[in-house]
C-alpha positions as CSV (number, residue, x, y, z in Angstrom):
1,X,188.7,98.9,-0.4
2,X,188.7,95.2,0.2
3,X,191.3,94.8,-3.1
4,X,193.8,97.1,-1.6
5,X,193.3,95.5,2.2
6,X,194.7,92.4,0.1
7,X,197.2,93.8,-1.8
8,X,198.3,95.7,1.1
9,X,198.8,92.8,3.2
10,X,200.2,91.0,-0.1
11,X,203.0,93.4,0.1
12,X,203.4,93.3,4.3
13,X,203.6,89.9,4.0
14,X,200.8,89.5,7.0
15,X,198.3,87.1,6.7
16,X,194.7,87.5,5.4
17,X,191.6,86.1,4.5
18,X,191.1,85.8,0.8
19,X,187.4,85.2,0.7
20,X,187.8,84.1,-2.8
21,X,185.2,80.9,-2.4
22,X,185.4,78.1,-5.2
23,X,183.0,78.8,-7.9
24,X,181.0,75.8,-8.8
25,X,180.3,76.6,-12.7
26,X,178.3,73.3,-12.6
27,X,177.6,69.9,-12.2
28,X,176.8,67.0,-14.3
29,X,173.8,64.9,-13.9
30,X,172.5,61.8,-14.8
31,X,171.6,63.4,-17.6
32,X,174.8,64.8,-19.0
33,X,173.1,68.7,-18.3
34,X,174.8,71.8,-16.0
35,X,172.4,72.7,-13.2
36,X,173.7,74.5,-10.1
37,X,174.1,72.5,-6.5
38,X,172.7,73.9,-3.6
39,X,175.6,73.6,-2.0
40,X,177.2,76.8,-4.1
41,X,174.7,79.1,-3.9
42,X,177.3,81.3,-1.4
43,X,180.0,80.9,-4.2
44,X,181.6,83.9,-6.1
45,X,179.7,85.4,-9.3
46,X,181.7,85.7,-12.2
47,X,184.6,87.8,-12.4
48,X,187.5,88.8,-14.8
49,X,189.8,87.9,-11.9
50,X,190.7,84.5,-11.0
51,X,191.8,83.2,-7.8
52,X,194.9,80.4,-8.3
53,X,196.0,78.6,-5.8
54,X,198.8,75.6,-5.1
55,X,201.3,76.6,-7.5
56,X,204.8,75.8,-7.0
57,X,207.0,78.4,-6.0
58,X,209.4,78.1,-9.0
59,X,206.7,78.9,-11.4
60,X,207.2,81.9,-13.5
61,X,204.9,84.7,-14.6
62,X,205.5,83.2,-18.4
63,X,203.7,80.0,-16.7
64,X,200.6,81.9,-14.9
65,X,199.8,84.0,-17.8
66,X,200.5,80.9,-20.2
67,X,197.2,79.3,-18.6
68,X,195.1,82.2,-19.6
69,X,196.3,84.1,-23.4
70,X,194.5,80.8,-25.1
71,X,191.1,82.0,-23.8
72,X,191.7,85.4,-24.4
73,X,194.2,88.6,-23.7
74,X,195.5,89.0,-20.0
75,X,195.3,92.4,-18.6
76,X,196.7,92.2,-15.2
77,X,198.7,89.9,-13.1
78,X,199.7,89.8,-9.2
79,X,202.0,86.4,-8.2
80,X,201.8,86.1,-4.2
81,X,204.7,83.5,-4.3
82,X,205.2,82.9,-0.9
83,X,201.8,82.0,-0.1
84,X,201.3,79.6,-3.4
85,X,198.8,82.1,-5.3
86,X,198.2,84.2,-7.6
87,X,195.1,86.4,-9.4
88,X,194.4,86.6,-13.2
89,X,192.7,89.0,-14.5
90,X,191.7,88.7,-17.7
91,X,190.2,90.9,-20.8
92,X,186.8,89.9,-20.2
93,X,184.1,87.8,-18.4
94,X,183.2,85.6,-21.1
95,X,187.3,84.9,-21.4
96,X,187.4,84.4,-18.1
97,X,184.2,82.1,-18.1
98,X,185.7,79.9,-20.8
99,X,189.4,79.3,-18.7
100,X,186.8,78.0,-15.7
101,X,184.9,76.2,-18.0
102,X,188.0,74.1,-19.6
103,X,189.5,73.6,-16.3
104,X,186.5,72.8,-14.6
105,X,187.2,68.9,-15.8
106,X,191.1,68.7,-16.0
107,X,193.1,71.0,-13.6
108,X,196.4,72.4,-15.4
109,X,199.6,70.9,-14.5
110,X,202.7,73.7,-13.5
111,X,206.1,71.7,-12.7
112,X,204.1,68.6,-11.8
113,X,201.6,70.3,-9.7
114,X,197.8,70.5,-10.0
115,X,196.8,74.3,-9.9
116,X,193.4,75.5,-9.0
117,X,191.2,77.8,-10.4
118,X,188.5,79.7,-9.5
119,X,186.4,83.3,-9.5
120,X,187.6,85.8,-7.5
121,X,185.1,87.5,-5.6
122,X,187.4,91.5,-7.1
123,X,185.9,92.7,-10.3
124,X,189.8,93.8,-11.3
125,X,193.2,94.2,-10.1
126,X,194.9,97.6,-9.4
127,X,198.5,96.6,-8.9
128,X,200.2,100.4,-10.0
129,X,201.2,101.1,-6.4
130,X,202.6,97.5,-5.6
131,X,206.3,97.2,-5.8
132,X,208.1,94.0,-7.8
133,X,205.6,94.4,-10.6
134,X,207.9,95.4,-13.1
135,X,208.7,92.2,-14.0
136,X,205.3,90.8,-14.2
137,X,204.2,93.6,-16.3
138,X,206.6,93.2,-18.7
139,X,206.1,90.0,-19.4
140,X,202.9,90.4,-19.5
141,X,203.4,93.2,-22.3
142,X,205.6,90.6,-24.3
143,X,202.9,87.8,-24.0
144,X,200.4,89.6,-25.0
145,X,201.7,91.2,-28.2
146,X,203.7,87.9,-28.8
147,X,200.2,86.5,-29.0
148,X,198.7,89.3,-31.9
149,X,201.9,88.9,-33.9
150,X,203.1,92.4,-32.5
151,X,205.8,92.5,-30.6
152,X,206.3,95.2,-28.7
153,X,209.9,96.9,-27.1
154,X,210.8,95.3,-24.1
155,X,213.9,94.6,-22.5
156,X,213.3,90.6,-23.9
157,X,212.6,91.8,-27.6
158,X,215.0,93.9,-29.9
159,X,215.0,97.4,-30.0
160,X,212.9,98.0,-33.0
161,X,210.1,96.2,-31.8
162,X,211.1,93.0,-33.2
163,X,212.9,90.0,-32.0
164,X,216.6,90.0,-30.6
165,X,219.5,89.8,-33.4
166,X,220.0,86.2,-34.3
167,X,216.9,84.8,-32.9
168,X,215.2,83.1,-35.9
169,X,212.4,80.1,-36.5
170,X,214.9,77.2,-35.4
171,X,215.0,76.2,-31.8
172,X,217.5,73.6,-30.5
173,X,216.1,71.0,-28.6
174,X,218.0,68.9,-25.8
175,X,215.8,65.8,-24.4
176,X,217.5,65.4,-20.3
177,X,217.1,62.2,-19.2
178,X,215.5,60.9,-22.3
179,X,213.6,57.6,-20.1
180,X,210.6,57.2,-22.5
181,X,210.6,57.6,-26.5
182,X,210.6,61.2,-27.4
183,X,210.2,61.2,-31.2
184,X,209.2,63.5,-33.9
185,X,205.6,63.2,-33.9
186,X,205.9,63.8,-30.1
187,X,207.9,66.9,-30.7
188,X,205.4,67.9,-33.0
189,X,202.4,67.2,-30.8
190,X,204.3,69.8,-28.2
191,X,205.4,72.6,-30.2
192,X,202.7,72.7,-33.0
193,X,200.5,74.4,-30.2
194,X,202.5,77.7,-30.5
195,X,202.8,77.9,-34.5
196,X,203.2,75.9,-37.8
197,X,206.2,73.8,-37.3
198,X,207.3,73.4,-40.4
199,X,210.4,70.8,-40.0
200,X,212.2,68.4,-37.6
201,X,215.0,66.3,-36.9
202,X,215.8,64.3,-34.2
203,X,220.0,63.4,-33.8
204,X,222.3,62.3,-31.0
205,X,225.4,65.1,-30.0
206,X,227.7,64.4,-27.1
207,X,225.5,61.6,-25.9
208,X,222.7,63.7,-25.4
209,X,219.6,63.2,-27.4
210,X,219.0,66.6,-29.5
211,X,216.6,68.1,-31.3
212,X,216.3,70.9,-34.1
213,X,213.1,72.4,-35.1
214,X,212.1,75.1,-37.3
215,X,208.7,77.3,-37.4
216,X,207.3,79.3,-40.0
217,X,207.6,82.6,-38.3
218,X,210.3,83.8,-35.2
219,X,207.8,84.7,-33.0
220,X,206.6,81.3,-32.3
221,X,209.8,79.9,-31.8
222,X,210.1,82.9,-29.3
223,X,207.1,81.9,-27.4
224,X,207.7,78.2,-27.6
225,X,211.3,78.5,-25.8
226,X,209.9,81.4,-23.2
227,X,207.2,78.5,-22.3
228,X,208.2,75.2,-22.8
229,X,212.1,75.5,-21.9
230,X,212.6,73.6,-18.6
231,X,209.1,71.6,-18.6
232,X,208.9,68.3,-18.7
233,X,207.9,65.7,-21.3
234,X,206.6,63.2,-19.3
235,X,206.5,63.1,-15.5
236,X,209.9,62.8,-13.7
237,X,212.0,62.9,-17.4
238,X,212.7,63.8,-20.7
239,X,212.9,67.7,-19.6
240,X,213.4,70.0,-22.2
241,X,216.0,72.3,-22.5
242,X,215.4,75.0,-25.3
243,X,217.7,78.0,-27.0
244,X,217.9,79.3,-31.0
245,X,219.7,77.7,-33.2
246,X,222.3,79.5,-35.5
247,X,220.6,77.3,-38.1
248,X,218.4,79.7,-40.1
249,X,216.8,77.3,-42.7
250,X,216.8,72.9,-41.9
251,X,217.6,71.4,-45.5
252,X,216.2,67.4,-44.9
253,X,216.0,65.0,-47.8
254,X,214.5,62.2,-46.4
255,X,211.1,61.5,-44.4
256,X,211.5,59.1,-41.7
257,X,210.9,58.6,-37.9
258,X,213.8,60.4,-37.2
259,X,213.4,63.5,-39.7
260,X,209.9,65.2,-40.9
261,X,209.6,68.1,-43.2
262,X,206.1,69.0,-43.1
263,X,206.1,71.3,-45.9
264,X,207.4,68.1,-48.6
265,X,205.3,65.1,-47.8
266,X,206.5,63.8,-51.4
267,X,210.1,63.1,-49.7
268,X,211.3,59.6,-50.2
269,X,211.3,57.4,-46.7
270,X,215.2,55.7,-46.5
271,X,216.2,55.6,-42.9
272,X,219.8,54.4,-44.2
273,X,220.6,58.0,-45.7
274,X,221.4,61.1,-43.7
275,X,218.2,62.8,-42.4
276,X,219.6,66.2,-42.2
277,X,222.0,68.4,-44.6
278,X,223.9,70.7,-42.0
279,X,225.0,74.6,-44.1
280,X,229.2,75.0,-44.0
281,X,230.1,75.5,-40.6
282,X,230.9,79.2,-42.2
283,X,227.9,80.0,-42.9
284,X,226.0,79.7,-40.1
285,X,229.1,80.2,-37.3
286,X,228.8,77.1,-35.8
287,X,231.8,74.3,-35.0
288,X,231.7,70.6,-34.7
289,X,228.3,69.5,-36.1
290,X,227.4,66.0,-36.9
291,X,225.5,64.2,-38.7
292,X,222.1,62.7,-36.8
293,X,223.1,59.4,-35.8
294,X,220.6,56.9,-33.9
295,X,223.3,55.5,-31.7
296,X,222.9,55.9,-27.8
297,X,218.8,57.6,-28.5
298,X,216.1,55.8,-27.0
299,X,214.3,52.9,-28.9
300,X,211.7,54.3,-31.0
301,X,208.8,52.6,-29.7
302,X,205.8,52.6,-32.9
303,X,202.5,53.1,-31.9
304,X,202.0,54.6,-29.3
305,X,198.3,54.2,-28.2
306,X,197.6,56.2,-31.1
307,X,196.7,55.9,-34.8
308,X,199.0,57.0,-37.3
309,X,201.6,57.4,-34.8
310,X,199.8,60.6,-34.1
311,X,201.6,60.9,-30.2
312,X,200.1,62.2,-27.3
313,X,197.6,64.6,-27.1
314,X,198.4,67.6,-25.2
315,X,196.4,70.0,-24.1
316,X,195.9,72.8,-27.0
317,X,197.5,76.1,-24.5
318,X,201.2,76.4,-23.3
319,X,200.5,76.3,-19.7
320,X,199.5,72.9,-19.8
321,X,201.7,71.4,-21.8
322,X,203.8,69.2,-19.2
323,X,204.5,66.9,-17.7
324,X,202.3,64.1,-19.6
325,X,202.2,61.1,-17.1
326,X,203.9,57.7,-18.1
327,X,203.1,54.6,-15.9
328,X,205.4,51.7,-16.2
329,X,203.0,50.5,-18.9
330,X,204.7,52.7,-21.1
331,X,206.7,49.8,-22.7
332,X,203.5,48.7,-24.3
333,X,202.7,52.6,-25.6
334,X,199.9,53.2,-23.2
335,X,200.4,57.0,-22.1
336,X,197.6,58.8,-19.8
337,X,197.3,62.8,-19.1
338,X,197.4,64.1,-15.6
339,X,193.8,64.8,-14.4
340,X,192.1,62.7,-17.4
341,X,190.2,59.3,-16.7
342,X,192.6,56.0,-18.2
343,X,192.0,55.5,-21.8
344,X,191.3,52.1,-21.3
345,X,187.7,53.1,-21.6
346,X,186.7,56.8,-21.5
347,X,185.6,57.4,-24.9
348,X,183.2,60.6,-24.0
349,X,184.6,63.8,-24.9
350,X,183.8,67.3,-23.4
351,X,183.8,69.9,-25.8
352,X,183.5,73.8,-25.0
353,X,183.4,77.1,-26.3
354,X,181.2,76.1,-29.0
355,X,179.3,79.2,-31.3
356,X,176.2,78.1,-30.1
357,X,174.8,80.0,-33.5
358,X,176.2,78.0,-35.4
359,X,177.0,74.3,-34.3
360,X,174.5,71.4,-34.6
361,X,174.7,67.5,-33.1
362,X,174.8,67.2,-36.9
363,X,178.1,69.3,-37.2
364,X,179.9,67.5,-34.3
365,X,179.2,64.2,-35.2
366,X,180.5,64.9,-39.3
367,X,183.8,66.8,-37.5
368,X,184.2,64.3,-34.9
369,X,183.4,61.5,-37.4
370,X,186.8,62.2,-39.1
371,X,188.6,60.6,-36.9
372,X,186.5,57.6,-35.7
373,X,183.0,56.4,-35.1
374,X,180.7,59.1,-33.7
375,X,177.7,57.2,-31.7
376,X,176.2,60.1,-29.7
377,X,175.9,63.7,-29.4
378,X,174.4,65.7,-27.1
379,X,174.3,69.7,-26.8
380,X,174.1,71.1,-23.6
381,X,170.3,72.4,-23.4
382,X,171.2,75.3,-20.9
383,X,174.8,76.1,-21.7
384,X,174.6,75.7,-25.7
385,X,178.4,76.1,-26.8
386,X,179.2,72.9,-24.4
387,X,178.5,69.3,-25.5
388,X,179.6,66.0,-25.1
389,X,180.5,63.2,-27.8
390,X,180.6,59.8,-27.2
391,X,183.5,57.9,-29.7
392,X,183.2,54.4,-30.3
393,X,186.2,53.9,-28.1
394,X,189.1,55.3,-25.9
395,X,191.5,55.4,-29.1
396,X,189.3,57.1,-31.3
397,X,188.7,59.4,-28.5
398,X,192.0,60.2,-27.9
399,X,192.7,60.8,-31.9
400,X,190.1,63.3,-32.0
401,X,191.3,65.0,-28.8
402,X,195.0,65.1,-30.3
403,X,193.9,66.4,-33.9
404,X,190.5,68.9,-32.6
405,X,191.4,70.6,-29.5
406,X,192.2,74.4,-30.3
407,X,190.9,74.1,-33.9
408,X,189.2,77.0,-34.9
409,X,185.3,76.1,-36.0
410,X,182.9,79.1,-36.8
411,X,185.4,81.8,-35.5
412,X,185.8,80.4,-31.7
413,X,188.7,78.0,-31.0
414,X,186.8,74.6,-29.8
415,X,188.2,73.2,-26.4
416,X,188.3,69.4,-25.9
417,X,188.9,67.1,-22.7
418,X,187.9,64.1,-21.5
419,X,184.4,63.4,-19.6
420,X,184.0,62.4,-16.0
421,X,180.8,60.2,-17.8
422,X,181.4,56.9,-19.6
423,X,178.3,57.4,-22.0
424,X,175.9,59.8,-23.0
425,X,172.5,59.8,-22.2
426,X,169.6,59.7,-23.9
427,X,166.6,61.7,-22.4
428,X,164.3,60.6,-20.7
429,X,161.1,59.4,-23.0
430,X,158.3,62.2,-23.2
431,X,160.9,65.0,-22.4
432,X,161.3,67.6,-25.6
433,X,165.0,68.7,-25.5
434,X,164.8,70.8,-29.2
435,X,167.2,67.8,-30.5
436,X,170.0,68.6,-29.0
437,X,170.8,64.9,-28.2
438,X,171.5,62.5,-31.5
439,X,172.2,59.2,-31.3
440,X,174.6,58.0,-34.5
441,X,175.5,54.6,-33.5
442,X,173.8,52.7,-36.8
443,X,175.0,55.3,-38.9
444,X,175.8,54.3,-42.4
445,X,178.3,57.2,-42.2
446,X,181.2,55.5,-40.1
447,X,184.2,55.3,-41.4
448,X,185.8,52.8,-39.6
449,X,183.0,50.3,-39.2
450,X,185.0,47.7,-41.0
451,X,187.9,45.9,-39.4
452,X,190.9,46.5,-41.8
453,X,189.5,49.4,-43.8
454,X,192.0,51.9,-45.7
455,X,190.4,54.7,-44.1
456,X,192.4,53.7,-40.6
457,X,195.7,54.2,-43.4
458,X,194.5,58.1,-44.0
459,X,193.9,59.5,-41.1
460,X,195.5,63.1,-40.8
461,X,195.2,66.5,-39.3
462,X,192.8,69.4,-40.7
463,X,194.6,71.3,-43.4
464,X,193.3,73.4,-46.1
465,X,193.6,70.5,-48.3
466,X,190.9,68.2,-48.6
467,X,190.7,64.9,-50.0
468,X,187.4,64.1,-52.2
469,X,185.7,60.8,-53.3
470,X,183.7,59.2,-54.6
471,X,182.9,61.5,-57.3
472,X,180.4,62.0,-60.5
473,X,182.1,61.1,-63.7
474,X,179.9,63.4,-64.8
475,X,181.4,66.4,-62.3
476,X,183.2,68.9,-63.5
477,X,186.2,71.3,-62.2
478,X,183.6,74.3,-62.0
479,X,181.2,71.9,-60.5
480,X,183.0,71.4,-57.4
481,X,184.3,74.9,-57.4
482,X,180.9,76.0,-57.3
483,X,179.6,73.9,-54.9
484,X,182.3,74.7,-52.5
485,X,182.2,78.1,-52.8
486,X,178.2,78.1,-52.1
487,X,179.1,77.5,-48.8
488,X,181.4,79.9,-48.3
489,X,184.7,78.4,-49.6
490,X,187.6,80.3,-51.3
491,X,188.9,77.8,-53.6
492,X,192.5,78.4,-54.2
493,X,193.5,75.0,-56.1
494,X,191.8,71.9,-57.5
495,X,193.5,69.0,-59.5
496,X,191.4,65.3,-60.4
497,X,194.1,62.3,-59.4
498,X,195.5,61.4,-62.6
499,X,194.8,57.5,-62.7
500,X,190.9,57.6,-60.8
501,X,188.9,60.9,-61.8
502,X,186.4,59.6,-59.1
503,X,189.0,61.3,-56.6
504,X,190.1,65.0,-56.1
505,X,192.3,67.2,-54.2
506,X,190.9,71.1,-53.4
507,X,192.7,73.4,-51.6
508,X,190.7,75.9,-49.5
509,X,191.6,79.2,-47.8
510,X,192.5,78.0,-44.7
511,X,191.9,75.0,-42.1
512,X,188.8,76.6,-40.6
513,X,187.5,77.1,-44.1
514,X,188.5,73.4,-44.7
515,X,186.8,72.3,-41.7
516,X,183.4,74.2,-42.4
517,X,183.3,72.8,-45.6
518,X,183.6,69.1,-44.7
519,X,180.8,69.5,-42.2
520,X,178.7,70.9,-44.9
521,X,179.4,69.1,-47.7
522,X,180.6,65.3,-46.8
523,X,178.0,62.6,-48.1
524,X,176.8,65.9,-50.4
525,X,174.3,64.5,-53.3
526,X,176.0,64.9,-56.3
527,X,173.4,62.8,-58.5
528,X,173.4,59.4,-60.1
529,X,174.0,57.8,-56.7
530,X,177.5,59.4,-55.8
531,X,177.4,61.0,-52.6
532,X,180.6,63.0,-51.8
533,X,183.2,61.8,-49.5
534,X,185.3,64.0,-47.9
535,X,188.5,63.9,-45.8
536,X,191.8,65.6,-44.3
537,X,194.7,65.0,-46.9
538,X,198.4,65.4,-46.1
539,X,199.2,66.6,-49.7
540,X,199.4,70.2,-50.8
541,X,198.3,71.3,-54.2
């Protein structure tokens, strides 16, 4: 009775109470745990409803149920536009648990806006009777099977069930007001969060800076233009205006700052030859293309508070994806995230929706460990698939953000944000916590202990490839076969380098299977004093 009192005067327009009370999932004390404030004891129990409130009244339904499909399916939707609000209701508790959860330390950004989140004190939403739903319910419809790869037939999708005639895998890009750098790893960095991107290239048309970028399947082009088309970049510029591209197929010879194919890292690097090769104008239907040029595009400004040139990190779910926040600093490649602490010297990580079966301070510190020097870990004792790990500094902190959050580890996609805390705590002496608190920080397993070392130099994504040292000379091809497969590998290739049998490449699976692997089996024993060394490659075999 109390839902359709809302929705009743949802529809009359009259005002009412909501009586949807923030929900305090937890606090942090001095020891890094969750306990429950006094203070919320009268707050609402969980719920698949959620309660959203300040959004901007030219959000969309694509934006509100954006913020929920990475956590889980949405089943129901009501947008209250006038008033700023809106309720989620999603598949589940525990999906519903794990949106709180993430947003609990960074609240998601809609056209510039921070939008709050919270339980709703209704267990679900009954919306058949309201009038203007149709809309939201289609989209709904479209998100959710664009999402499980099935899309359905909706006045959005073709007729069969599949995408509209002539929308393929290559989106056109156009960068408005293009004030800060907006290069390919950036684009990357955006539009890998809906799909394998498999090729870009950056050019300048008309004056305005342009973009073309291909995916590995339609569908992720389809949901990367429904969600992304129209947001910004960074704060106040470099909005993005998105449509399909007549181009089904990119063809680029060269790998450069202005051109990546992703699926031929071999490519030569020559930024004085043409980074794309356009198809006949006949072929495609399409008048008046030129080549890229770099004249009149912003100056590509390298390194950009990152390693590798890896770009900003972005949250790992459309509905946050913009707009990142650029201060004026930006000149010297500093770039900060709404809601997030300044990198300048946050270097504690809070990571969620964690199997709690499965993951150890162990696991963490080997995954985390890729990307820089691990010095603590600590496993929340009363909420087990949350913990927090503390990176030898901001930038290693911010790598591991960029190339971890929304990675899928022991069949749950991990979640990654930034700490309120500047260190992790040890407890206190005499109290047992079952080990879930590790300190690493004289480990003789950092990598990047020395100043200078190579290992800065090879720093990539996961992939299914991974990159082996320091191996036996006495190991063999089934050796490492073998031992990848005991735990739980599916070895699809393997090749020794030519010139230095002590390295390998093996191809795995997939990245999950990669990832599982390297937590298992980096520094692995394999006799005579070689222990195995084991990273991320960018080759495929």
């Amino acid at each position: 009775r109390g839902l359709d009192k809302l929705l009743s005067s949802a529809v009359s327009n009259k005002p009412f109470t909501m009586g949807d009370s923030a929900l305090a999932t937890g606090i942090y004390t001095n020891g890094n745990d969750m306990t429950n404030s006094d203070a919320d004891q009268s707050a609402c129990s969980p719920s698949r409803v959620l309660h959203l409130r300040h959004i901007p009244r030219e959000v969309t339904e694509v934006d509100i149920i954006s913020l929920g499909l990475p956590f889980g399916k949405v089943t129901n939707l009501l947008m209250l536009k006038e008033k700023g609000q809106a309720f989620l209701e999603m598949y589940s508790e525990e999906a519903a648990a794990n949106l709180i959860s993430y947003y609990s330390s960074c609240a998601p950004q809609l056209q510039g806006q921070s939008v709050y989140i919270q339980y709703s004190n209704h267990r679900e939403l009954k919306t058949d009777a309201l009038p203007n739903q149709t809309n939201a319910q289609a989209t709904l419809q479209a998100m959710n099977a664009i999402q499980s790869g099935n899309p359905p037939v909706t006045s959005g999708l073709g007729a069969e069930g599949g995408l509209p005639s002539g929308q393929g895998s290559v989106l056109r890009i156009i960068v408005q007001n293009p004030v800060y750098p907006v290069t390919v790893d950036v684009l990357y960095q955006v539009f890998s969060r809906f799909g394998t991107v498999l090729k870009i290239v950056i050019f300048t048309k008309n004056s305005l800076l342009q973009a073309l970028l291909q995916y590995s399947d339609p569908v992720n082009a389809f949901y990367a233009k429904m969600t992304l088309d129209g947001q910004s970049v960074y704060t106040g510029c470099c909005t993005l205006r998105i449509d399909f591209s007549k181009f089904t197929s990119l063809n680029i010879s060269y790998n450069t700052e202005r051109s990546r194919d992703f699926t031929r890292l071999d490519l030569p690097c020559a930024m004085s030859q043409p980074a794309l090769e356009l198809p006949t104008t006949s072929a495609v239907g399409i008048q008046n293309v030129v080549h890229p040029s770099y004249a009149g595009a912003p100056v590509y400004t390298s390194g950009m508070g990152f390693l590798q040139g890896a770009g900003p990190s972005v949250p790992a779910f459309p509905g946050a994806v913009g707009p990142l926040a650029v201060p004026t600093s930006a000149v010297s490649g500093q770039i900060t995230i709404p809601g997030l602490p300044s990198a300048s010297g946050n270097s504690v990580l809070f990571v969620s929706n964690l199997n709690a079966e499965a993951i150890s301070p162990y696991g963490l510190f080997i995954l985390f460990g890729v990307y820089g020097d691990v010095h603590r870990v600590k496993i929340m004792f009363k909420k087990r698939d949350h913990a927090l790990v503390q990176m030898a500094d901001s930038t290693q902190a911010h790598l591991a953000l960029s190339y971890l959050n929304g990675q899928r580890l022991y069949g749950k996609i991990l979640r990654a944000t930034f700490s309120k805390h500047s260190t992790v705590q040890l407890p206190r002496v005499g109290y047992d916590d079952e080990g879930l608190t590790q300190d690493y920080s004289n480990s003789i397993l950092h990598r990047y202990k020395k100043p200078g070392s190579k290992n800065f130099r090879n720093i990539f994504p996961p992939s299914a490839t991974l990159h082996l040292s320091n191996v036996s000379p006495f190991a063999t091809v089934d050796d490492l076969k073998n031992l990848f497969e005991s735990v739980g590998s599916t070895v699809k290739a393997f090749k020794f380098f030519h010139k230095d049998t002590r390295m390998a490449l093996i191809r795995l699976d997939s990245v999950e299977e990669a990832i599982h692997a390297l937590i298992e089996l980096h520094n692995h024993d394999l006799g005579g004093n070689h222990h195995l060394r084991i990273s991320f490659s960018k080759c495929t075999i």
